[in-house]
N, C-alpha and C positions, 0 to 999 in steps of 0.2 A: 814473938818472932816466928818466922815460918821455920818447919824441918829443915835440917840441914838433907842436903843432895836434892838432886834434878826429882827424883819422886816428891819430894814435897813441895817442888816448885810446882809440877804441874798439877796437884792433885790442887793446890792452892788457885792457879789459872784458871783449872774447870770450873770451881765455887765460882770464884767472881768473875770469868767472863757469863755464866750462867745466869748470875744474878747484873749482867752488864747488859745483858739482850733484850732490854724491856724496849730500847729505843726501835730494834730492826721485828718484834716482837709483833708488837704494837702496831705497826707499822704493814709491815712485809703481810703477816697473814688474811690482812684484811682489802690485800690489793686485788685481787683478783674477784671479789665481791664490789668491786667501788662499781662497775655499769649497772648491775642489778640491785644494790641498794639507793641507786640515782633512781632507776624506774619504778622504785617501789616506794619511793618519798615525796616523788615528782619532784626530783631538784636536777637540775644544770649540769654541767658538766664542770666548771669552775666551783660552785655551790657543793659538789660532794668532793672535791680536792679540797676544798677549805676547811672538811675535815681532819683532813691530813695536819692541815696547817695548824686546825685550834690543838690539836695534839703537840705535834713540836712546839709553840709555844709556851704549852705546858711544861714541856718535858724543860725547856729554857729558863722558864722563870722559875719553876722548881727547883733545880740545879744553885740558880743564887740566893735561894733560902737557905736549902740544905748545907750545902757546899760549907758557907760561913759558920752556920748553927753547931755543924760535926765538930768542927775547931774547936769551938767550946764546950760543948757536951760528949764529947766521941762519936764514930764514929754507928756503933752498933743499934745505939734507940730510935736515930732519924730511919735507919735503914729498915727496921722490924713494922715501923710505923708507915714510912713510907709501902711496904709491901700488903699494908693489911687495907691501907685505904683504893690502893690499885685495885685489890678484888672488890670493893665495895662500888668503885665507879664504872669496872668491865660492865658488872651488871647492870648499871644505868643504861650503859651505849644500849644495851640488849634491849631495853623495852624502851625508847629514846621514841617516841609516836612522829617527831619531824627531822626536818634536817639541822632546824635550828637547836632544838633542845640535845641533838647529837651532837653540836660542836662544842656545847657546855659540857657534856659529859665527858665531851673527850679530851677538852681542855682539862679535867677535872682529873681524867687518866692519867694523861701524861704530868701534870705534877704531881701525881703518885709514881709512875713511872722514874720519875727526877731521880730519885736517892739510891737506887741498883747503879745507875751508870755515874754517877758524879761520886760515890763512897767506893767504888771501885778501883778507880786512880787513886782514889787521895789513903784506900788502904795500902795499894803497891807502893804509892811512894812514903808511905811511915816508913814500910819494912824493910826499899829497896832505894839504890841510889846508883847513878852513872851507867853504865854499861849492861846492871842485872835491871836495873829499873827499868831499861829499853827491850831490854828481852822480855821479861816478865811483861809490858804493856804491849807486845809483837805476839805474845801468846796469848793473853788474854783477848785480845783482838781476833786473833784465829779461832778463840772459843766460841766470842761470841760470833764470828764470822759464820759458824754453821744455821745461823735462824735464819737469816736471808735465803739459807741454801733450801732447806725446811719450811720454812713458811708458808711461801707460796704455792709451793706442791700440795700439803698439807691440806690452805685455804681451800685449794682446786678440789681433791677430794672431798675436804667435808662437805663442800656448794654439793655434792652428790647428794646427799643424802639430810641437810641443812639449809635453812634459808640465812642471809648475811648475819643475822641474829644471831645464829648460834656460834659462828664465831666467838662473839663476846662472851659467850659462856666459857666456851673452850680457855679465851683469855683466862678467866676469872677463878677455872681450873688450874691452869698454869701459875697464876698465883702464889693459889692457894698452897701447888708446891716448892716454889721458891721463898713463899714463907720460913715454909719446914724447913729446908736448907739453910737459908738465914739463921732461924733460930739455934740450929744442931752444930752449924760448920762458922758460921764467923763469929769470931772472936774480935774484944775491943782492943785496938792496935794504936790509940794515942791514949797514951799514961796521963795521967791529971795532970802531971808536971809542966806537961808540953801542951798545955791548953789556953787558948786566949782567953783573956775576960767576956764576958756574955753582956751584948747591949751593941743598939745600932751604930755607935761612935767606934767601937770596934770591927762589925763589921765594914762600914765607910772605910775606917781608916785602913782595912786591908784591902780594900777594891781599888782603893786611892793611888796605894801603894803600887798596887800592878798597873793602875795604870799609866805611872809616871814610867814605868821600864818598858823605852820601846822595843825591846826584842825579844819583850813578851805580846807586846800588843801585834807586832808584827808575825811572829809565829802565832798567834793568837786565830788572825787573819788570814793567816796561808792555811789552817787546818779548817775553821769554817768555811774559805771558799771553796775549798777544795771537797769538802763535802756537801758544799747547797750545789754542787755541780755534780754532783750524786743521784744527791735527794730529785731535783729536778726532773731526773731520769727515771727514779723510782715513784714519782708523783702520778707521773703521764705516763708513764710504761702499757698499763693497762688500757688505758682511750689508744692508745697507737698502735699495738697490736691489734686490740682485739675488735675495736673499731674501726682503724682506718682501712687495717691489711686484715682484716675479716681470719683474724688467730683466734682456736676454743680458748678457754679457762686452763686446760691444761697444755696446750700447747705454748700459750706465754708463761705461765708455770716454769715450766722445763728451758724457755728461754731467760727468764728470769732467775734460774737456779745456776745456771751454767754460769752465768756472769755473777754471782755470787759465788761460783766456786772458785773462778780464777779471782775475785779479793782474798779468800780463802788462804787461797796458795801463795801468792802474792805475801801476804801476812807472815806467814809459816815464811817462806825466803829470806824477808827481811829481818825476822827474828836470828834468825841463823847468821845472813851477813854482820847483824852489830856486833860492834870490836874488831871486826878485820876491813871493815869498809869503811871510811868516813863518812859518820852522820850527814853530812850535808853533799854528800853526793849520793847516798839516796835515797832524802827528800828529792833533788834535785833529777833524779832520775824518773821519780815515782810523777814529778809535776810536770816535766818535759813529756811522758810517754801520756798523761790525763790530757795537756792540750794537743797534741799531736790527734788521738782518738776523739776528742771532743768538735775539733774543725773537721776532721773525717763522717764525725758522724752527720754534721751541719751539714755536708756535700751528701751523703747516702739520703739525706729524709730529703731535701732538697729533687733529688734525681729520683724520688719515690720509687728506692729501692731495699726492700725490705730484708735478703740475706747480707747488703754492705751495709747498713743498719746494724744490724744482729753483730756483724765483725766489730764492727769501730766502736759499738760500744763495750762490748769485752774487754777494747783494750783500752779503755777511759775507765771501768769500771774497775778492772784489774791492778792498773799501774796506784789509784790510790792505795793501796796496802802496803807499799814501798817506802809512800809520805807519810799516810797519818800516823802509825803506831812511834814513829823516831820522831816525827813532828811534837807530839803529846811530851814525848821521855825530855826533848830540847827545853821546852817552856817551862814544866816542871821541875828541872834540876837544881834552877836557880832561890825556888821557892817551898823549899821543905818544911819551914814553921806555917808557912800560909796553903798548905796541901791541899786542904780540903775547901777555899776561898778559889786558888788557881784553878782547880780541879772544873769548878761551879763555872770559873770567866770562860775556859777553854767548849765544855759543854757547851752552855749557853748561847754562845758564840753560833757555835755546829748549827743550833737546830732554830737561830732566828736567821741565822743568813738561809738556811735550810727552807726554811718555812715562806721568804720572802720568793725564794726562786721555783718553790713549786707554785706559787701565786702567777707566777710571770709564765711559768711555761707551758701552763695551761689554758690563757689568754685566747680566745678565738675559735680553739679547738683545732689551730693549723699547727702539724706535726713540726713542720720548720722553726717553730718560735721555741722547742726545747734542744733544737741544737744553739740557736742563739744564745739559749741562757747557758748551755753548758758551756762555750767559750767563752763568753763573758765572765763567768766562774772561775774557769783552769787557769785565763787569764791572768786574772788579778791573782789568783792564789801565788802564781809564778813569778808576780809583780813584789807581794808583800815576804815573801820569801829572800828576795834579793836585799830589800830592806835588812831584814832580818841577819843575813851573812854580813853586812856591813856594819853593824850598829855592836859593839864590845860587849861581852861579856857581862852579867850583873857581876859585883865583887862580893863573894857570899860571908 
């Protein structure tokens, strides 16, 4: 069990949103590198986003291995294992001679990546439940919410004095230290007692199970669309600034840090509002102000205007931290024997819709077709949400 008092809440948050940032990790420092390792591979502009993508699918299908496996064996061995094989494929990315043998490795990353973020939740929720569960996943969320803010400034600097490669090493450093903290600071938080039987009929039968409850599958759906309307943004970010609107490496940096810091805060608020606000107004809030910003942004790339651009997406980027952290605590309230199962559907979920919308918004290389995907995104997110308020309660 965690310490008792707000100190031991957060020193708990710091671990595991630390060890939760492999996904923005992974991701974020190596954005501001993606035109210079296109021109240094000779791949496309879609061809080095697909990067991106064999990553997030990693990071997905990882998630439903893990996810179920922790159930059964706890959660601490997938996690130690998971972080020791991360460092072993950052170093792949790094001497990776194509574009293609870089999407293996990176697929190869991200389901090492899988077991920081998916044993994350499903530790909060062993330890926590209803209202500390929402908190607790609204701070851990604002933990990890500083790598987005980091990363790409970061990336920007080290391109100074680094070619795309050494990134991966920095990765495989950073590993190496969430290793250590793995090891030192998490402790196993499901007792053998509360362990499912080990074998595929088990896991089946708890995927089964969620999927028969729709207001998991529908909250399921509002938290992945809501983040492939994200990701989208994060996929392309790099070709639209720094190509269309002729932006350095560090000046999309500092534009991609800002709108990581309003999720940031955004995070930090809604942690704070749970208990005094009603869950479902804001979600509700956080998905109203994502499509509000998201058709705004469609109209700014549209009118190729690069500071209303800059605005509307802050406030699509921003208002998710409203939804996702009380979107996560909703889904997983109902399913505390299957923690680490939910945990895996909810990821998974994130980073294949995720994965499919930076495919789409990359398409042509015309700036326009990533505001289309992010409405399309915020849309349905707002779609399967109302689902979700409608559809009763599991009876636990």
């Amino acid at each position: 069990m965690p310490e008792s008092g707000s100190r031991g809440n957060v020193r708990l948050a710091l671990i595991l949103g630390a060890l939760s940032a492999f996904g923005p990790i992974t991701t974020d420092l190596y954005l501001p590198a993606l035109p210079a390792a296109a021109a240094n591979l000779g791949a496309s502009q879609p061809a080095i986003q697909a990067t991106l993508t064999a990553c997030l699918i990693g990071l997905a299908l990882g998630q439903v291995f893990v996810g179920p496996l922790s159930d059964s064996i706890g959660r601490r061995r997938p996690m130690i294992a998971g972080m020791a094989l991360f460092i072993l494929s950052s170093l792949l990315c790094a001497v990776a001679p194509s574009v293609y043998l870089l999407d293996a490795a990176r697929l190869l990353q991200g389901l090492a990546g899988a077991a920081g973020i998916v044993l994350s939740l499903a530790i909060v929720r062993d330890l926590y439940s209803g209202v500390a569960a929402a908190r607790m996943i609204a701070m851990l969320m604002a933990v990890g919410g500083v790598a987005p803010i980091v990363a790409p400034l970061a990336g920007a600097q080290l391109l100074r004095v680094m070619d795309w490669r050494g990134l991966f090493v920095i990765l495989g450093v950073l590993g190496i230290a969430l290793l250590a903290i793995a090891l030192v600071f998490v402790p196993e938080t499901l007792g053998a007692a509360d362990r499912r039987p080990v074998g595929w009929g088990s896991v089946a039968g708890g995927f089964v199970s969620l999927a028969k409850d729709r207001r998991f599958v529908a909250l399921t759906l509002t938290g992945g669309l809501a983040f492939a309307a994200m990701f989208a943004y994060i996929s392309t970010s790099a070709f639209v600034f720094q190509e269309h609107y002729g932006y350095s490496e560090t000046a999309f940096s500092v534009v991609f840090a800002a709108n990581a810091l309003g999720l940031l805060a955004s995070n930090l608020t809604g942690g704070r509002l749970v208990g005094r606000v009603p869950a479902a107004s804001l979600v509700s809030a956080g998905l109203g102000g994502m499509l509000v910003g998201s058709v705004a942004t469609l109209a700014a790339l549209a009118a190729d205007s690069a500071p209303l651009v800059i605005a509307a997406l802050f406030v699509t980027v921003s208002s998710l931290g409203l939804a996702m952290p009380t979107t996560a605590a909703l889904a997983l309230e109902d399913h505390g024997a299957l923690a680490g199962t939910a945990s895996a559907a909810l990821g998974s979920a994130r980073f294949v819709l995720g994965g499919i919308a930076a495919l789409f918004a990359g398409i042509g290389g015309d700036p326009v077709v990533l505001g289309v995907s992010m409405v399309v995104c915020a849309a349905g997110a707002a779609a399967a949400f109302v689902v979700a308020k409608r559809t009763p309660t599991a009876a636990r």
